[in-house]
N, C-alpha and C positions, 0 to 999 in steps of 0.2 A: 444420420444426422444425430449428434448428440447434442442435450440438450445443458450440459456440462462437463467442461475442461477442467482435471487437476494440474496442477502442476507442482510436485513435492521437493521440499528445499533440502539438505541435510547441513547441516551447518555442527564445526566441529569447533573450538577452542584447548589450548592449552596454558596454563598459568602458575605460577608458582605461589603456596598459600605463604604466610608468616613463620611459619614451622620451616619449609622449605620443602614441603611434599610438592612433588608433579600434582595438578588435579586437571584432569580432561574432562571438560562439559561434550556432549552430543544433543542438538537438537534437530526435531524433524518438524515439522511446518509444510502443511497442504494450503495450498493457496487456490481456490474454486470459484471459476469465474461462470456464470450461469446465461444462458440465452434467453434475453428477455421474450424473445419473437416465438421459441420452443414456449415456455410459458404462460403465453397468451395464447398460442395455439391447444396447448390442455387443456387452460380454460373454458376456450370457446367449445372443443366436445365433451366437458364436465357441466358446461350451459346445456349443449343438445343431450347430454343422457337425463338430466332432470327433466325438461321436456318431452323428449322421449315417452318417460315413466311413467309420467302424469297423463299424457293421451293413452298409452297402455291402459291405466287406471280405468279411464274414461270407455274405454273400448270395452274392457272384458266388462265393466259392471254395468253399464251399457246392453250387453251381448247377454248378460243370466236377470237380465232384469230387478237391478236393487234397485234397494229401498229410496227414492230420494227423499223420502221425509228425516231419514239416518242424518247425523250431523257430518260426519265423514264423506258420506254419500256425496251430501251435498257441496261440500266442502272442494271434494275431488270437481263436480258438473259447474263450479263457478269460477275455478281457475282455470278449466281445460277448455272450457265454454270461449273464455277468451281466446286461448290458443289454436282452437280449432274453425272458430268463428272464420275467416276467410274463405275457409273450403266445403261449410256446413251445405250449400248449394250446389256443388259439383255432380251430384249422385242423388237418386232417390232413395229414401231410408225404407227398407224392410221392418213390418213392424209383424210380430208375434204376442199372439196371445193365449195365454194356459189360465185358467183358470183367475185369478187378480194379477200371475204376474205377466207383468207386458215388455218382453224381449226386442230389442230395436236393433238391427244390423245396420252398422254405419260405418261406408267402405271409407267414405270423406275423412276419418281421423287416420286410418292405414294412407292415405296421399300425405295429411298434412303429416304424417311424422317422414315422408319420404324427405319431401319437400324443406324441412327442416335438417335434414342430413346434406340435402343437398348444398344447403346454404353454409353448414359446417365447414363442409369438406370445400367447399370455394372459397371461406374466409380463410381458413387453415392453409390450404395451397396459396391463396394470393402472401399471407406473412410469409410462407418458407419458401417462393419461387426463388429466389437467387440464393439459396443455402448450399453448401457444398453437400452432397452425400455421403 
């Protein structure tokens, strides 16, 4: 499935100037008509790789135990918090501790990025179900 059609024109004229020269024009002209339905299916997993990322984020700093006092830290644990909030109860969290830092394994963001793929790839196939191949 492509997500763009060209179609290139060549267009030729002949004319005679004032003087009385031959002068021959040639033009070429691509004319691209785009799949809106392709388009919106990029979008929708350029949505899940930012999602994605962000729970990634949440995982691994999560998993080496940073700083949530960090503005970034925190930054990442209040967006992803939203994201991942449906699934926070699926699982018990693992927590670890080394000396101040306190390591938390949380399988529940590895589901919810599943679970966000999944929904990708069903919005995606529902736009491109009757697309030719």
């Amino acid at each position: 499935m492509s997500d763009q059609n060209q179609k290139i024109v060549n267009t030729e004229q002949t004319s005679v100037d004032e003087n009385g020269a031959v002068v021959r024009e040639r033009a070429q002209s691509v004319h691209t008509n785009v799949n809106s339905k392709v388009t919106i299916a990029n979008i929708v997993w350029y949505i899940f790789g930012f999602i994605s990322i962000i729970l990634s984020l949440r995982f691994v700093l999560k998993l080496f135990g940073a700083n949530s006092g960090n503005d970034f830290v925190g930054f990442i644990y209040d967006v992803s918090g939203v994201l991942s909030g449906p699934f926070d109860t699926i699982f018990g969290v693992t927590k670890s501790t080394s000396g101040q830092t306190n390591s938390v394994f949380e399988p529940s963001i590895l589901v919810a990025i599943g679970v966000y793929a999944l929904i990708a790839w069903g919005v995606t196939k529902l736009l491109t179900v009757n697309e030719p191949k």
